[in-house]
Structures are given as structure tokens and as C-alpha cells.
matplotlib code that plots the C-alpha trace (Angstrom):
import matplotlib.pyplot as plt

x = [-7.2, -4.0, -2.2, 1.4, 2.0, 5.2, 7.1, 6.8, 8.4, 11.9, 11.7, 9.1, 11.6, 14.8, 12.8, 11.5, 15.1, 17.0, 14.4, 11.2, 7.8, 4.9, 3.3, 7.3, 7.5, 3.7, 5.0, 8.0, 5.9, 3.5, 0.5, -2.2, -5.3, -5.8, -7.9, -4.6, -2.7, -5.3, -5.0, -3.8, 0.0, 0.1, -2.3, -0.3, 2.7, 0.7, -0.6, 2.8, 4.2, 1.6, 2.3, 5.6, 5.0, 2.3, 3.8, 5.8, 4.3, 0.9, 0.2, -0.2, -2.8, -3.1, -5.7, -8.9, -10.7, -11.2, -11.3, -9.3, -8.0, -5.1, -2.1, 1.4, 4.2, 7.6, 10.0, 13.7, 15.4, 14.6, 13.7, 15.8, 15.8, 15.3, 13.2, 10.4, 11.8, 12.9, 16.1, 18.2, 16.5, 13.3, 12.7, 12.1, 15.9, 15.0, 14.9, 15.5, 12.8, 9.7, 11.1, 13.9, 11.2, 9.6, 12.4, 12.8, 9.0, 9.4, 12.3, 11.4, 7.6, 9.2, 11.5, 11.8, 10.9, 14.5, 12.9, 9.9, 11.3, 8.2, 6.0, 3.5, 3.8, 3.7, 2.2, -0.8, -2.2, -5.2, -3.5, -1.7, -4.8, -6.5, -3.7, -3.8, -7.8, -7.5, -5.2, -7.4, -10.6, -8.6, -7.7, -11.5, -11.8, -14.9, -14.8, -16.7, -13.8, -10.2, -7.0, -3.6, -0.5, 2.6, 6.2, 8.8, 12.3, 14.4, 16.6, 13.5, 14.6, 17.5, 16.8, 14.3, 17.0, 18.9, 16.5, 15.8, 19.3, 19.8, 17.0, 18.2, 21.8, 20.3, 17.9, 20.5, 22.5, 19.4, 19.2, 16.0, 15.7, 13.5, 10.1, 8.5, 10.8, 8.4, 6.8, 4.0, 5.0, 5.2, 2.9, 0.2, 0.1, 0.0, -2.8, -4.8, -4.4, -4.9, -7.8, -10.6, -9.6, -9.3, -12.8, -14.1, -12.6, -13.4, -16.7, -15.9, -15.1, -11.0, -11.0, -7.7, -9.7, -10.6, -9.3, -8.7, -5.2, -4.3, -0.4, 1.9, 6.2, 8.0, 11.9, 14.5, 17.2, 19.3, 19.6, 20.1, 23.2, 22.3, 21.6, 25.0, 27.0, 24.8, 26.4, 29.6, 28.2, 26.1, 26.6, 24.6, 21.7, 21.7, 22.2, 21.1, 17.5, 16.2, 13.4, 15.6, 17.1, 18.7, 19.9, 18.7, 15.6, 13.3, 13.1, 17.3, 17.7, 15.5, 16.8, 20.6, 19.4, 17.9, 21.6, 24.1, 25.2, 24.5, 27.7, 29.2, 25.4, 27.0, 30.3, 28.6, 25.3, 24.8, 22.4, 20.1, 20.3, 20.3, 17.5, 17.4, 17.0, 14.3, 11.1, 10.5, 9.5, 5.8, 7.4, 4.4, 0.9, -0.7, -3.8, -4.0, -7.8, -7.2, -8.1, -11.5, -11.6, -13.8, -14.7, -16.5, -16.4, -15.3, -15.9, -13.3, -14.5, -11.6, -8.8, -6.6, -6.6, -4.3, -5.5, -2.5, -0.6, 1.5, 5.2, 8.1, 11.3, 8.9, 7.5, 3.3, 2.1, -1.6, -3.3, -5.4, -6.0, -8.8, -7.0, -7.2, -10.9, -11.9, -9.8, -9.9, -13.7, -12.7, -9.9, -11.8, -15.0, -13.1, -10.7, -7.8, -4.3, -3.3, -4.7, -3.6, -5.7, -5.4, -7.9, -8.4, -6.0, -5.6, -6.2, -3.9, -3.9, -6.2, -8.5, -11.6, -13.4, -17.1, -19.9, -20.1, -16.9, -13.2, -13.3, -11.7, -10.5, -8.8, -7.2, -8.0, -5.6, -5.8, -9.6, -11.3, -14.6, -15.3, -19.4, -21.0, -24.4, -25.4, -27.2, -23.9, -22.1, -24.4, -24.0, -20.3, -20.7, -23.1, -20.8, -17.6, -19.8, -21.0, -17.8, -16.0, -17.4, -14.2, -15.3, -18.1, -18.3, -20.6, -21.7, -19.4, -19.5, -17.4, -15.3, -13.0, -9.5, -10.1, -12.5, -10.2, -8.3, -11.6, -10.5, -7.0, -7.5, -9.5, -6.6, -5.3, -7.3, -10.7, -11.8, -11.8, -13.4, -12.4, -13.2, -10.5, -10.8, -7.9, -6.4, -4.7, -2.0, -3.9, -7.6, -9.9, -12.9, -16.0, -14.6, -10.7, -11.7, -15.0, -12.6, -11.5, -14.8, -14.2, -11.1, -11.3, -8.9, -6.3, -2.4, -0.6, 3.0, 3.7, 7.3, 7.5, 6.2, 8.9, 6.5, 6.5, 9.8, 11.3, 9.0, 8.3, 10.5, 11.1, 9.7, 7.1, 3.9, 1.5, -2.4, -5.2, -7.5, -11.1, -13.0, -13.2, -15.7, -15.0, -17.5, -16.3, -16.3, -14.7, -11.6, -8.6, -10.5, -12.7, -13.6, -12.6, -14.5, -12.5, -12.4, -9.7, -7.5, -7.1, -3.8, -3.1, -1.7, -4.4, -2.4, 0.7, -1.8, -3.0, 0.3, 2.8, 5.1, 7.9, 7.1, 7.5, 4.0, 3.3, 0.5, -1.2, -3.6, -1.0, 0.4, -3.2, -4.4, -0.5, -0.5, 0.7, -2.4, -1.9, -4.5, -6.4, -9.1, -9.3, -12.1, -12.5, -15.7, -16.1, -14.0, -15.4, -14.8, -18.0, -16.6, -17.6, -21.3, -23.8, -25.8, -29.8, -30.0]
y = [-28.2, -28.0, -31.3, -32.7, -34.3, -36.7, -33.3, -32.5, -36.3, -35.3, -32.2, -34.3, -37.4, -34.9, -32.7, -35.7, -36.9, -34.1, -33.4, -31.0, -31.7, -32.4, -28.7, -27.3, -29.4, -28.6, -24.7, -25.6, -27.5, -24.4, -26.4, -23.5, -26.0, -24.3, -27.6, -29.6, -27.8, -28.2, -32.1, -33.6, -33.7, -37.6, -37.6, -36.2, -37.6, -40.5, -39.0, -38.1, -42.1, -43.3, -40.6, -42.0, -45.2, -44.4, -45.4, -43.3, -43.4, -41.9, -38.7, -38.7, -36.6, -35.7, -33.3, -32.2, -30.4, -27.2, -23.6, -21.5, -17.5, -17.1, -17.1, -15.1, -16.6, -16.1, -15.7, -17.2, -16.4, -16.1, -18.4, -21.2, -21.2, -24.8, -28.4, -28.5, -31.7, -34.1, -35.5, -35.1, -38.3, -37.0, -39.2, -38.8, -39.8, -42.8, -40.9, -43.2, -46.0, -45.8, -47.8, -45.6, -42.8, -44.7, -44.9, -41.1, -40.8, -42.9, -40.6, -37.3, -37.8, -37.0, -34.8, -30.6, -29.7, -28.1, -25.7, -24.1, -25.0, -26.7, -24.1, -25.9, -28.9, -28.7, -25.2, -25.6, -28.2, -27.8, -27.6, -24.4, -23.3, -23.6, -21.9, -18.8, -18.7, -19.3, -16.1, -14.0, -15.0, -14.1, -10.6, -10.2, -7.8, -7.5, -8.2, -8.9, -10.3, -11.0, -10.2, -13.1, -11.9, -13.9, -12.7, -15.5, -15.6, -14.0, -17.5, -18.9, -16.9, -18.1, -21.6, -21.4, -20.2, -23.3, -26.0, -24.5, -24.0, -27.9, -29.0, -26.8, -28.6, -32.2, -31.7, -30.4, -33.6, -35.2, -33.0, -31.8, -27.8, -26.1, -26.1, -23.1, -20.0, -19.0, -20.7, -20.6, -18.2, -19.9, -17.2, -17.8, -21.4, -20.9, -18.6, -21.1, -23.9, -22.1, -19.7, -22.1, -23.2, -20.1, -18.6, -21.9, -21.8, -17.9, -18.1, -15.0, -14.9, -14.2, -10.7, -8.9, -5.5, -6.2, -4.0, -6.7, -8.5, -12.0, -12.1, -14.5, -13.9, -17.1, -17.4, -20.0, -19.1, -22.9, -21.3, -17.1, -16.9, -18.2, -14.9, -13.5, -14.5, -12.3, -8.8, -9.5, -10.3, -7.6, -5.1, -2.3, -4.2, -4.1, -0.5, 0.4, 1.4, 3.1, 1.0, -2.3, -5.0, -6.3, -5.7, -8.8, -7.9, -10.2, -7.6, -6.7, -10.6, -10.6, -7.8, -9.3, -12.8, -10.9, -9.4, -11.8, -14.3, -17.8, -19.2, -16.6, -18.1, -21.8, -21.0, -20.1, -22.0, -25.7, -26.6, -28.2, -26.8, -29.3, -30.8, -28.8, -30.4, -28.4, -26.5, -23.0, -21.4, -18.8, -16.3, -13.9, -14.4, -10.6, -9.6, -5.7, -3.7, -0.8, 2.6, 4.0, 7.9, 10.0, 13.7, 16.5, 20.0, 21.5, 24.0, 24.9, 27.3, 27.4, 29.6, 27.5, 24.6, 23.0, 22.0, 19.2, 17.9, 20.8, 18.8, 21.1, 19.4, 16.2, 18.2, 18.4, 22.0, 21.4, 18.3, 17.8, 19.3, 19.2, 16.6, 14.0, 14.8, 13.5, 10.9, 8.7, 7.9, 7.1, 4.9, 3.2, 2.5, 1.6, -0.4, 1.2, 0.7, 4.6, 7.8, 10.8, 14.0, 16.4, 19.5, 22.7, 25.3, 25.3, 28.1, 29.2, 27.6, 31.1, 31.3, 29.8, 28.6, 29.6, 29.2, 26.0, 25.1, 24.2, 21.1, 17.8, 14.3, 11.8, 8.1, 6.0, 2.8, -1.0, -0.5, -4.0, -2.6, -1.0, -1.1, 2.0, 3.0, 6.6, 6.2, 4.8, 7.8, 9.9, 8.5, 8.6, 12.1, 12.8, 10.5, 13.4, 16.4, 14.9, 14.3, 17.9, 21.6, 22.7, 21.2, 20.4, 18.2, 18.3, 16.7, 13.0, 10.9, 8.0, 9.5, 8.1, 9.3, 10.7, 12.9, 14.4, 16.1, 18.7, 19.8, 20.5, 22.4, 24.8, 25.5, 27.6, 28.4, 29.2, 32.6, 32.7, 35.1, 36.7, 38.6, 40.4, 42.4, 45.0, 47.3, 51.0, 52.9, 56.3, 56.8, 57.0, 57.7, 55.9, 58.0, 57.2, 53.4, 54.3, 54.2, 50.9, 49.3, 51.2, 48.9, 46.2, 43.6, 45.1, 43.5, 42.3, 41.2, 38.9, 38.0, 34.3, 35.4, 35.1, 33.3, 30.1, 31.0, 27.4, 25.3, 27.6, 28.4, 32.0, 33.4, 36.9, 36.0, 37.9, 37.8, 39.4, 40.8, 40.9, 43.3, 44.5, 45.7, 48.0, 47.9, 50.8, 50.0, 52.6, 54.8, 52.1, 48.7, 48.0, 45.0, 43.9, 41.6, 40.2, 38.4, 37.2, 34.9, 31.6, 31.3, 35.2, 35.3, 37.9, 38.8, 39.6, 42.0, 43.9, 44.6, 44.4, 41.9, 44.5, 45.6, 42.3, 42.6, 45.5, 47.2, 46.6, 48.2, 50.0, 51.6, 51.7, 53.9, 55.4, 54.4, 51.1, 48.5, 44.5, 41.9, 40.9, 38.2, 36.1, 34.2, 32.1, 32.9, 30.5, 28.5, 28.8, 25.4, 23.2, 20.0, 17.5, 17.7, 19.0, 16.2, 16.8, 16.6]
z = [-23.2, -21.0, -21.3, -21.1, -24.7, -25.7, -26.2, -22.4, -21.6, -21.3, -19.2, -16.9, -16.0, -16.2, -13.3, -11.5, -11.4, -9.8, -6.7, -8.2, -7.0, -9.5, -9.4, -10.3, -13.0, -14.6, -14.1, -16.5, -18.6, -19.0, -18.0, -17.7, -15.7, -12.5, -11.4, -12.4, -9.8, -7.3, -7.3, -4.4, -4.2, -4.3, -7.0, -9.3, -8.5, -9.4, -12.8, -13.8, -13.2, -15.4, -18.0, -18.0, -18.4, -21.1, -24.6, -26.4, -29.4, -27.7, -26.2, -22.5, -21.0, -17.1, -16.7, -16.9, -19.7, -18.4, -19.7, -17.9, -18.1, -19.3, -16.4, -15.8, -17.0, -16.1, -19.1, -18.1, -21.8, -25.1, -27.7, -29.3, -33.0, -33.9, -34.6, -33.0, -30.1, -32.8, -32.9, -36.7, -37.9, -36.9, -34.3, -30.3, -28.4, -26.3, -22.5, -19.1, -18.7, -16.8, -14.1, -13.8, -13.6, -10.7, -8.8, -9.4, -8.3, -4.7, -3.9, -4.7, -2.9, 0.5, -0.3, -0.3, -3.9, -5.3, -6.7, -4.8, -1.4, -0.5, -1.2, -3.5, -1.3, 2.2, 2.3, 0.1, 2.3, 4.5, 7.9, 6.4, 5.0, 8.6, 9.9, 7.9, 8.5, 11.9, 12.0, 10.5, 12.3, 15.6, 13.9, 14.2, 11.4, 9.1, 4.7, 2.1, 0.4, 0.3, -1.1, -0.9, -1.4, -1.2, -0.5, -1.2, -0.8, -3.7, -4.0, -5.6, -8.7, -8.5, -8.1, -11.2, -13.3, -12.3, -13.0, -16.4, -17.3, -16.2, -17.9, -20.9, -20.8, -20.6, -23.5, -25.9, -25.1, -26.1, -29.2, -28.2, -28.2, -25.6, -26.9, -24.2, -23.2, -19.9, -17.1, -15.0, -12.0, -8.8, -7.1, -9.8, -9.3, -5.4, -5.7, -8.0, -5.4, -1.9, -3.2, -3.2, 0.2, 1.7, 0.1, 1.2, 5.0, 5.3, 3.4, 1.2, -2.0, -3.4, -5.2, -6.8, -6.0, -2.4, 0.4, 2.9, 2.6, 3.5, 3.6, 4.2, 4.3, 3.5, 3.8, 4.2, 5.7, 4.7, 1.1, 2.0, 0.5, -2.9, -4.4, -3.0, -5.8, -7.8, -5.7, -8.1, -11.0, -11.7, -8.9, -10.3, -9.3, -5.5, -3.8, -0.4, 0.1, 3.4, 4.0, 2.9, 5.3, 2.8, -1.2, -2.2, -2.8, -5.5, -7.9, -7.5, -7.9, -11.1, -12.7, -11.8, -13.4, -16.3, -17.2, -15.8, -18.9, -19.1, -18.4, -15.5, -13.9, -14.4, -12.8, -9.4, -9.2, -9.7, -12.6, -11.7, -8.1, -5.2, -3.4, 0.7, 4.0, 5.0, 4.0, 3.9, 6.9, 7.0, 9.1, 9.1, 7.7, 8.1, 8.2, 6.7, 5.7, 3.7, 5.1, 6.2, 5.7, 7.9, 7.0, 8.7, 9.5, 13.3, 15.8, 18.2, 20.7, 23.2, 23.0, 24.6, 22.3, 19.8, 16.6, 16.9, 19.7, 21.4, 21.9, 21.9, 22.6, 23.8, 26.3, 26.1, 26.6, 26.3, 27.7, 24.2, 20.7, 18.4, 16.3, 19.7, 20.7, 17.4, 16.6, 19.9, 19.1, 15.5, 16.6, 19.4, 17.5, 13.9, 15.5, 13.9, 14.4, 13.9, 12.1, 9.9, 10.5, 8.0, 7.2, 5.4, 6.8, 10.8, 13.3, 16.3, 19.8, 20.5, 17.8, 17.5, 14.7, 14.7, 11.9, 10.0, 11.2, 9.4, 7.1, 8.1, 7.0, 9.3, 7.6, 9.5, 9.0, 9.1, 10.8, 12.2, 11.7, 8.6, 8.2, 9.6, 8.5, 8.0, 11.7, 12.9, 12.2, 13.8, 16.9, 16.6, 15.7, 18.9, 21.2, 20.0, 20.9, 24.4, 25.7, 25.7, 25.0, 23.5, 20.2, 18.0, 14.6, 12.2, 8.8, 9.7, 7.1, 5.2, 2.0, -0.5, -0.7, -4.2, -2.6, 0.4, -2.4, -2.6, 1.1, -0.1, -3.2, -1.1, 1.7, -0.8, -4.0, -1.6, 1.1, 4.1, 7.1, 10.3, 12.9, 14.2, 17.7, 17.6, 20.0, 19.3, 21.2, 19.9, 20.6, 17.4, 16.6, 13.9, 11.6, 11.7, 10.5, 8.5, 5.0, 6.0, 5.0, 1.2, 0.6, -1.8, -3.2, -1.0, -1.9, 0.9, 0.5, 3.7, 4.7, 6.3, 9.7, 12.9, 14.6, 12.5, 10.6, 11.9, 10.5, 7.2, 4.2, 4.3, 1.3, 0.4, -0.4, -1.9, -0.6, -1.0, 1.7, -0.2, 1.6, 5.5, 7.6, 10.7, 14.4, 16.6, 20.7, 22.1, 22.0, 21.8, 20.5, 17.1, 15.3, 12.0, 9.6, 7.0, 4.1, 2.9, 0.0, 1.9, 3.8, 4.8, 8.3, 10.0, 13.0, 11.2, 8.8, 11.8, 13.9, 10.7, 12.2, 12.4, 9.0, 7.5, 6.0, 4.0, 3.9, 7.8, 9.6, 12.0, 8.6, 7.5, 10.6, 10.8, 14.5, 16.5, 16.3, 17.7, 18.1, 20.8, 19.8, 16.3, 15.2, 12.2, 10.9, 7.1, 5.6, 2.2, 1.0, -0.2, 1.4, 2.8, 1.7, 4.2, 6.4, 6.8, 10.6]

ax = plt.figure().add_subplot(projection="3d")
ax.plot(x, y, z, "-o")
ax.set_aspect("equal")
plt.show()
């Protein structure tokens, strides 16, 4: 059972006095009953006048019997070595009477809590809570259950430090040592209140593993600066970040709090700190799902057709790319916000991909809808083939994102084959290329090629070509089957790329050779799993 004995007596009236509202004050008393935090806030103002007035001689109980897991606490220093709250004649000090504790009561009911800046007053009640629902009903977005995260201003920290430094001072005046060295965290015993009442409002139940997130961002900007004086204490603790508006970040501020000594904290920060004029303000509550990943395999049969957008300079070469045909059905019937389209290797604007097509993933991120069926998806996947005959997908289906790492392991570990119509400055004959289909595991080393040189290290690479089969068609053009190590450039193996890869066919045939056509043939990668139709 989670109670407040005699022992907690002082550091309840000493709170209640300077400003903190009941839920602060059963944090620093390490009360663990969620259902005690879920009282109403009255009610346990209440609850903690009439522990107050209870005799001191008894022990004072305000809460309920009930079993609950064990929470996160907050530790604010170590341990004091010491008695365990009695005075050197063994007895309780005499503390402020219970009417003083009253008066204490009336005037800290209507006030901003000096600690959690309203948080666990104002915010936990059920206008917020149909607030924040009423938010994410509007989002329209589909769960089965619900994350709530909480950001809070870093000054909180700063401001617990203070009350329990304060209530530290007053009880050694009292002779009493601290008898707990952590609290309940503030987060924790905001999540215990508002979770029933947003599972209740919503209808689904609160789970720390669910995908959908609830957020809300609280600041105050009356008490910003408190954390400033912290910069020149410990300075090593707040360094520019990228993605930072500011250095005070919670976890700089903790880490400052956690080095900065006891009394350079008393010569900045008043102890305990001041009561504020105003509550904290919920500058953003957020709805976020997490992402939906979408795989498949493509066709491309145009030759004049990006797998990406084509933007040089910001200037669009080609009105659409494989990437975009897919991806605006996903968006549109997912309801995302953006996408990520990666896949298994790429092709040239001019090379199609033929047979069962290139492998594909696409994140699809913060979608509203997230529940397709297997039926669902091949409609989608029929709705993408029906609206262009440049492309054609295959095999849709939802993945996680531990399985898209499949696809990448083959875009370089994995075969793949070509066809390869090539052109000759000299005529041949069957028999010039016959001992081209007699080469196996041929080494290639392949300088960076010019052609994508500014957006590729330059380095030599060293690939394989597997095995090659030649089909004569006339005196200056053949055909070229290939298979080959995954991520080979094929056109720079046929014309040599001004010698840059070694062997090529032109040195091969010992006459000038260049490509015409390329086709990808297989992309010999057993992902995603094949579909029955």
C-alpha cells in the first residue's frame, strides 16, 4: 500500500506552504498509487488538510489500497547518511499547526503549482482531455491503440531541483534528514492521470508499443530564462545542435543540474522557487502514425523514363518517373504525408526493365489509413497498372522495415541479367563473337564512369561478368546476354568508356563497339515474396 505516514508531514505542510499543488507534493513524497493521482484535484487538496490535521501521534493514510507496477522515479541527489526523521531526543520537531496548514491549503487551491507549472492541475482536466481527443478525431486517422508522449519545458528540472533543495534546507532546520532521495517523475504521474481518460474518450486502449502517437508540447515562456544561469555554470553541457532552437534542451539542463554543486545552484535560483502568474501553455498537441511500407516488384518499358525525378539545376527534364507513377496512388489511398522510394539497383532513363521486374519498397510516412486487406492491395496494385503503360507492378504487398533490408543486401551481393544490343564500326561475322559465349567469370576492373562521376566517388571497382551469350543480326549489330555481379555498369563494359573499364567488348573484338539498346532482364533477388494472382 502507497500511503503518506507521520514521516511525510513535514515535507507535505513545507510544500503546501510555498505554492505546490497536491499531485507535486505526492511526487516528492514518492507516493507510487496511480488511482491516488487520478483523484480529483480538490479532492486531494481536501485529503491532504485532513492528513494534516490528523494527530500526530497516528499515521495518516490518503489513499487507496491498490497494487500498482512499479513507476520511474527521478533521482535529485544522493542519499543522506542519518536518523531515520527523528529529532536528537527521538522525538518528531513540532511542525506549523493544522490551521496554519489550512490557510496554506485555501491559498495554494487557485494558484499555478510552483513546481509543475500547472501541468498536473489545469491540464489533466477533462476539457484538456476533450481537447486533445477532439484533435485527433479531426486528424481522421485509423488505430488500434495509442501512444502519449509529453514534452515539457526544461525549467521544470530546474524548478524540481529548487523545491527539493528548499524542502531539504527547512527539514535540516527541523533536524529531520531526507527520508527518499528520488521522486515520482512528473511525466509518469501525468501519464497515470490522463491515460484512462484518453482510452476512455478515444475508445482504444493506451499502449507504450503502439505506432500511433498522441503528443502534446508544453512551454512557458514567463519562466524561459530559468535555465540560463545554468550556460555558466556548467557550460560543457549546452553546445549547438543542427536540429536545435535552442541549447537548453531537457536533457542539457539535466545533465547541467546533475554536475552543477549544491550551493553555486543556491546562489542563482531561489529555493523553494516562486509561485508564476500563469499556466503553462499546450503549444502543439500532434497527432503522428508510424510508417506503412509497401513492396513490389516493377516493369518499366519506356525508354524515356526516369526511375526518379529528372531535376538538374531545378529544371524538370521528364514529366514523370517510375518512382511518381507508383507513389501518388500510395500517397492518395494511405493518406500519407510524404514517401521514401528506395529499390534494388536502378536502370537508366533508356533501359527498360523486363521479366519479373526490379524490386521495390516505398515508406510511406505518418499514413491516416493504415488497414489494407490482401484484396485492398490488389486493387491498388490494378488501379497503378490502369493508369499508364510505361509501368507495371507486381506482387504489392505490406512489409515491415526489418524486411526491406532483404532488397538491399541483394543490390550488391545478388546477379543480375541483360540484354545488350550493340553496334560495330567493322563488319563481323557468327564467328568473330562465337568465343564470346565460352567466357566465364570474366574480371572487369571499372573506373567510376564519367557519366555519373559527380554524384560517385571515383574509385576502380572490380566485377565480375558471369557468363555471356552472343545472337548475330547482321554485319554491324548483335545481341548480348549477360549475366552479371550486381552493380556492373553494362554500357561502359561494351564501349570501354575511354578505356576506363578494362577488359570490354571493343578490346574484346579489337574493334570500336557502343551500345544501342539495354534491357534489364532479372534482378535475381528473392524479395518481396511472389503473390498467387
Amino acid at each position: 500500500m502507497s500511503s503518506l505516514t507521520e514521516k511525510d508531514r513535514p515535507i507535505v505542510q513545507l510544500l503546501l506552504n510555498t505554492g505546490t499543488c497536491p499531485r507535486c507534493i505526492l511526487r516528492f513524497c514518492c507516493v507510487g498509487s496511480q488511482m491516488l493521482y487520478r483523484h480529483p484535484h480538490q479532492d486531494l487538496m481536501k485529503d491532504l488538510q485532513e492528513f494534516l490535521k490528523n494527530s500526530q501521534e497516528e499515521e495518516g493514510t490518503v489513499c487507496l489500497d491498490v497494487a500498482d507496477p512499479p513507476c520511474k522515479r527521478l533521482r535529485l541527489e544522493h542519499r543522506e547518511e542519518g536518523a531515520d526523521g527523528l529529532n536528537h531526543n527521538g522525538a518528531i520537531p513540532q511542525l506549523p499547526s493544522a490551521d496554519s496548514g489550512n490557510a496554506a491549503l485555501e491559498s495554494s487551491a487557485g494558484n499555478v503549482c510552483n513546481v509543475c507549472l500547472g501541468i498536473l492541475q489545469e491540464f489533466c482536466e477533462t476539457d484538456f482531455v476533450k481537447k486533445v481527443c477532439q484533435k485527433v478525431n479531426s486528424a481522421d486517422y485509423q488505430f488500434t491503440s495509442f501512444v502519449f508522449s509529453v514534452s515539457l519545458p526544461p525549467q521544470l528540472s530546474v524548478r524540481e531541483r529548487a523545491a527539493w533543495l528548499g524542502v531539504k534546507q527547512q527539514m535540516r532546520n527541523l533536524g529531520l534528514p531526507l527520508p527518499k532521495d528520488d521522486i515520482v517523475q512528473l511525466k509518469e504521474a501525468y501519464k497515470w492521470i490522463i491515460h484512462p481518460q484518453l482510452s476512455e474518450e478515444l475508445g482504444v486502449p493506451a499502449d507504450g508499443k503502439s505506432l500511433f502517437e498522441v503528443s502534446v508540447v508544453f512551454a512557458h515562456p514567463e519562466t524561459d530564462e530559468e535555465c540560463h544561469f545554468l550556460a555558466t555554470a556548467c557550460p560543457d553541457c549546452f553546445k549547438p545542435a543542427k536540429n536545435k532552437q535552442s541549447v537548453f534542451t531537457r536533457m542539457a539542463v539535466i545533465k547541467a543540474l546533475e554536475k552543477i554543486k549544491e550551493e553555486d545552484f543556491l546562489k542563482h535560483f531561489p529555493c523553494p522557487p516562486s509561485s508564476p502568474r500563469n499556466l503553462c501553455d499546450a503549444l502543439e498537441i500532434q497527432c503522428n502514425n508510424g510508417a506503412v511500407f509497401v513492396a513490389g516488384r516493377y516493369n518499366k518499358y519506356s525508354r524515356n523514363l526516369p526511375q526518379t525525378p529528372w531535376i538538374i539545376d531545378g529544371e524538370r527534364k521528364l514529366e514523370s518517373s517510375v518512382e511518381e507513377l507508383i507513389s501518388e496512388h500510395l500517397m492518395a489511398q494511405f493518406k500519407a504525408d510524404s514517401f521514401n522510394f528506395s529499390s534494388s539497383g536502378r536502370e537508366d532513363v533508356d533501359v527498360r526493365t523486363l521479366g519479373n521486374g526490379r524490386p521495390f519498397a516505398i515508406e510511406l510516412v505518418n499514413p491516416r489509413r493504415i488497414h489494407f486487406t490482401a484484396e485492398d492491395m490488389k486493387r491498388l496494385q490494378q488501379a497503378i497498372n490502369d493508369s499508364s503503360d510505361k509501368i507495371q507492378v507486381r506482387d504489392l504487398q505490406l512489409v515491415t522495415r526489418e524486411a526491406i533490408g532483404r532488397m538491399k543486401e541483394g543490390e550488391e551481393e545478388k546477379t543480375k541479367t541483360y540484354s545488350a544490343l550493340i553496334w560495330t564500326d567493322k563488319a563481323i561475322q557468327r564467328e568473330d563473337i562465337a568465343f564470346l559465349d565460352y567466357i566465364k567469370e570474366l574480371k572487369l576492373d571499372q573506373k567510376t564512369p564519367l557519366r555519373v562521376l559527380h554524384r560517385r566517388p571515383l574509385a576502380v571497382r572490380c566485377r565480375l561478368i558471369h557468363t555471356m551469350k552472343s545472337e548475330y543480326i547482321d554485319e554491324h549489330h548483335f545481341r548480348l546476354h549477360l549475366k552479371t555481379q550486381a552493380g556492373t555498369y553494362i554500357k561502359e563494359f561494351v564501349h570501354g568508356d575511354f578505356g576506363r573499364t578494362k577488359p570490354n567488348i571493343g578490346s574484346l573484338l579489337n574493334r570500336t563497339a557502343d551500345i544501342l539498346e539495354l534491357d534489364v532482364e532479372s534482378v535475381d533477388v528473392d524479395w518481396p515474396p511472389t503473390l498467387a494472382d
